[in-house]
C-alpha positions, 0 to 999 in steps of 0.5 A: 538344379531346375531353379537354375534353368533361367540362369543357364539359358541366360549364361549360355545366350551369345550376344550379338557379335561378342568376342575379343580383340587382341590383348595389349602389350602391358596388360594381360587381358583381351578386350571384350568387345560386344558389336561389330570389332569395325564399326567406326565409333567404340564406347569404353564402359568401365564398371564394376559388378557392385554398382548399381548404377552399372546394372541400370546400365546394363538392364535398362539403357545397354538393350536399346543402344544395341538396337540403335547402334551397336546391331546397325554396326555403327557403334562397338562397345568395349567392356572393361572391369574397373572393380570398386572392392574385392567382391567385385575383383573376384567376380571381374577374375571369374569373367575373364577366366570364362570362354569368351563367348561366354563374357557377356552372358556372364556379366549379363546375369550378374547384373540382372541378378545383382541383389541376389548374389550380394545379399547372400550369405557368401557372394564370392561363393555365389558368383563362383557357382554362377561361373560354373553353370558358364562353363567353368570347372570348379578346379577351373574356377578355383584356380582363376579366383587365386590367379594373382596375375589376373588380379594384377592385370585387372587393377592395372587397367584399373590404373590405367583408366584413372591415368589415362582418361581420370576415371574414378568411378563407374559406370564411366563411358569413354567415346573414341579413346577420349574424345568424350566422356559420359559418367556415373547414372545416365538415359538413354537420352545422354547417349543419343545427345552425346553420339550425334557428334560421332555417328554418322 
């Protein structure tokens, strides 16, 4: 169990501000929002755990737009999953099934360990045991990954997301429900460029 203290403490770290708004009315699915819920600018990152450019994202550029933006309550990011596979759908249903305090942990260190799960032996297995070590019981766990429900909920935001703003691969950026959109691999750099016109 000490090999996975690290993990632990990551999993077990409550970002700044995460928590969740109210769920829509056709998707059964509350929205994971990292930064203050009324800052005047909302990123819409849509990804899905086997990208890897996702987890560039997440590893490189997503710290410092917490330090410029999204810490100074000028920006709030909204993660939804966009699930490329199947490996990717089960991890989304593991992070859904999470407390919600617990998402962004989750998803933190399934990115900052992203070869490691996919490469081994049984990555569903893999990602099952990290959402135990978050706080998920194995019946709990088990229960959520056969959740046909969520799974439809899931790609029905998936849908929703190549309907409503053509979305077709991730990471997709969307800012203020569609008044500008960044996609695939990007700096730090882009979204600076691209907020300028929102934040004030």
């Amino acid at each position: 169990m000490a090999r996975y203290l690290p993990l632990l403490l990551a999993l077990l770290a409550t970002p700044l501000y995460a928590q969740a708004l109210p769920q829509g009315k056709t998707l059964q699915l509350a929205e994971q929002v990292l930064g203050d819920p009324a800052a005047p600018v909302t990123i819409i990152e849509y990804a899905s755990y086997t990208c890897t450019h996702c987890a560039h994202f997440q590893k490189d550029i997503l710290p410092r737009l917490i330090d410029t933006y999204i810490s100074t309550g000028k920006v709030k990011l909204v993660y939804r999953d966009f699930p490329l596979d199947a490996v990717s759908l089960k991890g989304a249903q593991l992070a859904n099934c999470l407390p919600r305090e617990r998402f962004f942990g989750f998803i933190k260190t399934l990115y900052a360990n992203q070869d490691a799960w996919l490469t081994s032996g049984d990555p569903v297995a893999t990602l099952k045991q990290y959402a135990m070590l978050a706080g998920l019981s194995r019946a709990r766990a088990d229960s959520c990954l056969a959740d046909t429900k969520l799974q439809d909920a899931l790609v029905s935001r998936r849908l929703e997301a190549a309907e409503r703003y053509n979305i077709t691969g991730t990471p997709a950026f969307v800012i203020n429900y569609g008044e500008g959109v960044i996609t695939g691999a990007s700096s730090f750099e882009t979204f600076e460029e691209k907020l300028k016109k929102y934040v004030k």
